[in-house]
N, C-alpha and C positions, 0 to 999 in steps of 0.2 A: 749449745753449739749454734753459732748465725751459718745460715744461708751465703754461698755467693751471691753478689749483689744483682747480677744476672738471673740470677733462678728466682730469687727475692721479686725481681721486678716482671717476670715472666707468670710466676705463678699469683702476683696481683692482676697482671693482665687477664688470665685466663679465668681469673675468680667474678672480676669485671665482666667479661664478654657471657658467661654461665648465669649472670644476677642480669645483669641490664639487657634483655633481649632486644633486638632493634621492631617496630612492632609502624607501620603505614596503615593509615586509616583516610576514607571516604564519607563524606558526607552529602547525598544529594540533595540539593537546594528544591527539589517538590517528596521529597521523599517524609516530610512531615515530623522529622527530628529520629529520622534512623540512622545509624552509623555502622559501616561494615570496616574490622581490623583485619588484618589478616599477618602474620609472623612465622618465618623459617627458620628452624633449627641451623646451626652452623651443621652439624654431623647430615643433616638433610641434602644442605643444599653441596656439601662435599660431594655424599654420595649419589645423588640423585632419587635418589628414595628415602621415606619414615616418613615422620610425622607432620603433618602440615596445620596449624594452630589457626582459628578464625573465632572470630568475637561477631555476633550481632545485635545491634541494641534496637530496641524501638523503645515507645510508651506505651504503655499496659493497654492503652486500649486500641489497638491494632488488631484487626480479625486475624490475620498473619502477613509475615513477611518472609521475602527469599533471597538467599545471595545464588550465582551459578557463577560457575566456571565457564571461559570461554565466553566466544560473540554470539551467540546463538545458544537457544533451547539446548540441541542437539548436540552442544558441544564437548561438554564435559557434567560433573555428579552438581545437582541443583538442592540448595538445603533451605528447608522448611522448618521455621516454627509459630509456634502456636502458645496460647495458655492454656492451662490442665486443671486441675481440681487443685484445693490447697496451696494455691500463691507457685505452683511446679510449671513450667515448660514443657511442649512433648517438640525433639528433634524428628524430622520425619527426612530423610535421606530419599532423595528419589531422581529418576531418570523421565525423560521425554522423547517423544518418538518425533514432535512437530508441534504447532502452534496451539497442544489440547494440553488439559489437564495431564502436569507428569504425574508418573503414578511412583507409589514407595518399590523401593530396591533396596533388601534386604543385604544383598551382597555389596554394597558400601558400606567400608569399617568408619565409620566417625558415629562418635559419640562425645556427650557432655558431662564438661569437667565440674568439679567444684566454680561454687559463685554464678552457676546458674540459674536462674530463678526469676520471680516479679518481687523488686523489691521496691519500697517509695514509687509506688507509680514506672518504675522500668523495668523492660523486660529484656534480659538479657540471657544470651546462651554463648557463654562456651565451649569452643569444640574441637574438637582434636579427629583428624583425617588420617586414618592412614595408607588412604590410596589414592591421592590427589596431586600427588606430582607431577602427571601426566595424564593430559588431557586423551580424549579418545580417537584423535588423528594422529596422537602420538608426539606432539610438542610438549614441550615442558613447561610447566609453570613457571617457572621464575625467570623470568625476560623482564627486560625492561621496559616492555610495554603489553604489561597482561591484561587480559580484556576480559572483563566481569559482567555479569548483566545482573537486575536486582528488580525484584516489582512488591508493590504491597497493598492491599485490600486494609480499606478504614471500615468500621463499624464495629458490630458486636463482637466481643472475644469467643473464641470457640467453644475455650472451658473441656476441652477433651485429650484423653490419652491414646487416642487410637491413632497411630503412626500413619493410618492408613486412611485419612477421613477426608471427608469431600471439601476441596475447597473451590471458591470461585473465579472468576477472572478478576485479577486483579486491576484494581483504580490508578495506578500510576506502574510505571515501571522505563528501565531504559539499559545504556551501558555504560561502564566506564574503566579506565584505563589504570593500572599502579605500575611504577619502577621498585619490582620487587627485589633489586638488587639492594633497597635501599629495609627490607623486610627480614635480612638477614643476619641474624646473630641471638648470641646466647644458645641454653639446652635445658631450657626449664622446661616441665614437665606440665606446667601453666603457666604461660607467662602472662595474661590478663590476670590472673588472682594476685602477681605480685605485688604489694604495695609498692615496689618502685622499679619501674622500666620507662626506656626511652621511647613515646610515641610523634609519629612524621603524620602528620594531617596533609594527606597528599591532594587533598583537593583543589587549589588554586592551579593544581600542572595537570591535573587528571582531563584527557580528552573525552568528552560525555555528551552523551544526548538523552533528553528523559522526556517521557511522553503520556500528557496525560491521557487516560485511555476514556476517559466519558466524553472529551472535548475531540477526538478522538471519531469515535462513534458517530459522532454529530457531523464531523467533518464529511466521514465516509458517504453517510446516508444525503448529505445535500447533492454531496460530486454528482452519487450515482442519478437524484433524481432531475436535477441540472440539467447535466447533460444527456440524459435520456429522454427527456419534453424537447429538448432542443433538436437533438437530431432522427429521436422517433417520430414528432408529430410536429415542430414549428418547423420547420427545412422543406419536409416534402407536402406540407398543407401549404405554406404560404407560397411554395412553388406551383402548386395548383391554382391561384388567384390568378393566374395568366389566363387560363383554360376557363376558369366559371367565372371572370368578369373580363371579356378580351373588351379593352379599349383602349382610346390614347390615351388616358389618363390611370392606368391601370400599375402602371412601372413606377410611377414617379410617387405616389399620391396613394399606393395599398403595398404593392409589391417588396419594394425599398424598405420603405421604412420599419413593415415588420418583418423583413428578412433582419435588417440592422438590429430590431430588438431582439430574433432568436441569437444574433452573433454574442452580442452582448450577455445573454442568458448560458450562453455555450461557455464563455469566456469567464463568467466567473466558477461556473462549476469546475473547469481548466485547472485555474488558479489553485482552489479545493483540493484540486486531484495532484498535483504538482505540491500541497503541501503536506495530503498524508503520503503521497511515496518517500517525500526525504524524511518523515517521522519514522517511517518504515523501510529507510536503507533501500527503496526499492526503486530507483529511476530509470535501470533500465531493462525493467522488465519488458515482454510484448506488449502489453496494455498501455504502459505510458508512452513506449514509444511510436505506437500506432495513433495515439491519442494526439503525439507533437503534432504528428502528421498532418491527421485531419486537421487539428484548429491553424495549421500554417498556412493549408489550404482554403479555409473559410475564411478568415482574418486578413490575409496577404492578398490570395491569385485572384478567386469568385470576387470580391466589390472591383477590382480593376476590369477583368472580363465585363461585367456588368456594364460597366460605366463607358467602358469602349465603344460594346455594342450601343447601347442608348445616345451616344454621340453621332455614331455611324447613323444610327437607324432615322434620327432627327435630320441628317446634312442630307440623304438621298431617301430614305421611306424602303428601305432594305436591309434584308438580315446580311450578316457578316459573319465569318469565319468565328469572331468573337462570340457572336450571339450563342453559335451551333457549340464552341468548348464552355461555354458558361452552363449551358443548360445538361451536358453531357457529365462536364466535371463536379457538377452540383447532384446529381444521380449518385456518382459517384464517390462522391465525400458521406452522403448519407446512409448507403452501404455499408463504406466504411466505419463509420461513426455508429449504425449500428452494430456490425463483430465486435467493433472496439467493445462496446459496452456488453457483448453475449461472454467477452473474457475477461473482463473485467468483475463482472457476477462470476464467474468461475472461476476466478481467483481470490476476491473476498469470499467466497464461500469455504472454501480449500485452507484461510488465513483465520478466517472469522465464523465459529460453528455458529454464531448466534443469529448469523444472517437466516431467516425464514426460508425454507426449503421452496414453497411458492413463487418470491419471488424471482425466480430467472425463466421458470413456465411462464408467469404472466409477462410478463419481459417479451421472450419470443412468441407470446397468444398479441399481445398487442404489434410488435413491429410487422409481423406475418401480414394482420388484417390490414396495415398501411401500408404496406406494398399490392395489396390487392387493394384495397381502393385510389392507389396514384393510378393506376393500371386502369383499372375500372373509368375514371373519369376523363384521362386522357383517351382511352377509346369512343368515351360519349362526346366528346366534344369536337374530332375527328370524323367520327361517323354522320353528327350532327353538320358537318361544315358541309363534306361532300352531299351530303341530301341538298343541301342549301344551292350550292352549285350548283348541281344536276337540276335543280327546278328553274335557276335564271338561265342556262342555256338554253340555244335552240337544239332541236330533237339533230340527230347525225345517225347516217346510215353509212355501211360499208360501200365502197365502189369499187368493182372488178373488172379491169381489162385485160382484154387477150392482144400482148403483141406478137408479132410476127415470129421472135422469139419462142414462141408457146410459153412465155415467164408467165404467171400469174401472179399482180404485182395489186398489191389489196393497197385503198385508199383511206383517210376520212374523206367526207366533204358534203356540207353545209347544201342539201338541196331542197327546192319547195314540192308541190305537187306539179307542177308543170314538169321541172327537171327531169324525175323522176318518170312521169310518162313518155316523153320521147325518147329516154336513157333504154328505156325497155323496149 
């Protein structure tokens, strides 16, 4: 007995869409030849819930690699694997609380299908989730623009089965984006093990950013010490050259120039800083945008103030309004430039457990002792002027007359020994 032609052609469809699951895969270009798949059940994505399919590949000799759900650590379930004894895999399912080592969560159902293993040099896990549909803010996974994050440590392989084993920060890592609509189809039970399904290499559309994290590191550590010589000890030292060398040649010829070279030294740590916040999503946090601040004000206001007053000060031999906001607002940028930098260590540190706990004591032991010695030298050299004065003038005594008034009206005034005897 044949089929209507309809049910004939329906029930090829449905045989089709069950064999050929539709399966989007990633490839990041520093990720060192690892590939994340990922595939939804047609019954999945009707329901909103079952089973959610993902493939990770690396090369055998990767210490481990991770795919996560969502833009962030925190976002959604983060999977780990590793090599194990005898050419096996271990899946290690785990959760993060922030920017540390996540740890294993046992209460994530995924686990690995057939054709998981190291085989020819690849390491490849199959995996079947089945509580991954929805992230922990409670969005869904299959949008059209799902955002994955992925990081991997190179070196030694593990060689362990413990779900629960210590791994380290990883050498590269970043995010990226799939239209999982396009992830949809079939109801294989593996659809990686099939020998024949349709894969979409979503990479050319995928929006990503990947970061290497030693280049990274290096970054971080120049910004912090950049700009920390610059505004903890070149700003308010070479501001003192006014104070321990006053002369006319003191602004143009000491002053200037190595102010212009701490600008300079400020500006590339700037730079530095401005390019691990957009590696790290973070432009506008307090620190960077305190940080715009200060260098608009060192770069831009302070060399015009400057240059005004030095103008002024050459045409008449007088300070100027310019003179009194250059010297105030220069105070005042180094203050801020150093907060900037007391949150800046407290928020690499809070981001980056590897930053040495020392580091932000000796931080505020150093900034402390430079604000006690701008303090310190500005009053010796003040104290020093009026001694100075006090010995070129002539001596002055008080003078009291009684007017008629009964006002007692107190005077200076300039008298010798004669004066002063007939005064009396």
């Amino acid at each position: 007995m044949r089929l209507p032609s309809f049910l004939a052609t329906a029930s090829v469809l449905g045989l089709v869409s069950s064999v050929y699951g539709q399966i989007v895969s990633h490839t990041p270009s520093e990720g060192r030849g690892v590939r994340y798949s990922v595939n939804i059940p047609d019954a999945t994505a009707l329901t909103g819930t079952g089973p959610v399919y993902l493939q990770l590949e690396a090369p055998a000799n990767m210490t481990w690699i991770a795919l996560g759900q969502g833009a962030d650590m925190t976002d959604g379930n983060i999977f780990i694997i590793y090599s194990a004894p005898d050419g096996n895999i271990t899946l290690s399912p785990r959760n993060a609380t922030g920017p540390f080592e996540p740890l294993y969560d046992p209460s994530i159902r995924a686990f690995l299908l057939e054709g998981s293993g190291i085989h020819h040099g690849l390491m490849t896990a199959n995996i079947r989730c089945d509580d991954c549909m929805t992230l922990k803010n409670g969005d869904s996974l299959a949008d059209k623009s799902s955002s994955w994050i992925w990081g991997i440590t190179t070196g030694d392989p593990l060689n362990s089965a413990n779900v629960s084993e210590t791994i380290y920060k990883h050498d590269y890592h970043g995010i990226f984006t799939l239209d999982l609509s396009h992830a949809i189809g079939g109801n294989s039970a593996n659809p990686f093990f099939m020998p024949t399904h349709r894969i979409t290499d979503f990479t050319p559309f995928s929006s990503q950013r990947q970061i290497d994290d030693t280049l990274l590191h290096k970054k971080r550590i120049a910004h912090g010490v950049m700009t920390s010589v610059a505004f903890v000890l070149l700003f308010p030292n070479f501001a003192l050259t006014l104070y321990i060398f006053p002369s006319r040649y003191t602004v143009a010829w000491i002053h200037a120039p190595l102010q212009a070279f701490a600008v300079l030294l400020a500006l590339a740590g700037f730079a530095l800083g401005v390019s691990t916040s957009m590696d790290l999503g973070e432009e506008g946090g307090y620190h960077p945008i305190m940080g715009y601040v200060a260098m608009a004000a060192v770069v831009l206001v302070q060399p015009i103030l400057g240059i005004m007053q030095h103008i002024h000060f050459k045409r008449t031999g007088q300070k100027s309004f310019y003179g009194v906001a250059h010297r105030w607002l220069g105070r005042f940028i180094s203050v801020l430039g150093i907060v900037t930098g007391g949150i800046g260590f407290h928020y690499a540190g809070s981001m980056n457990p590897d930053i040495p706990p020392a580091s932000p004591i000796a931080y505020g032991i150093i900034s402390g002792s430079m604000g006690v010695i701008y303090v310190l030298v500005i009053w010796w050299r003040r104290s020093r002027t009026k001694r100075k004065l006090a010995a070129e003038c002539p001596p002055t005594i008080k003078k009291t007359t009684n007017r008629s008034d009964s006002t007692l009206v107190s005077e200076l005034a300039n008298v010798d020994a004669s004066q002063e005897k007939s005064w009396q």
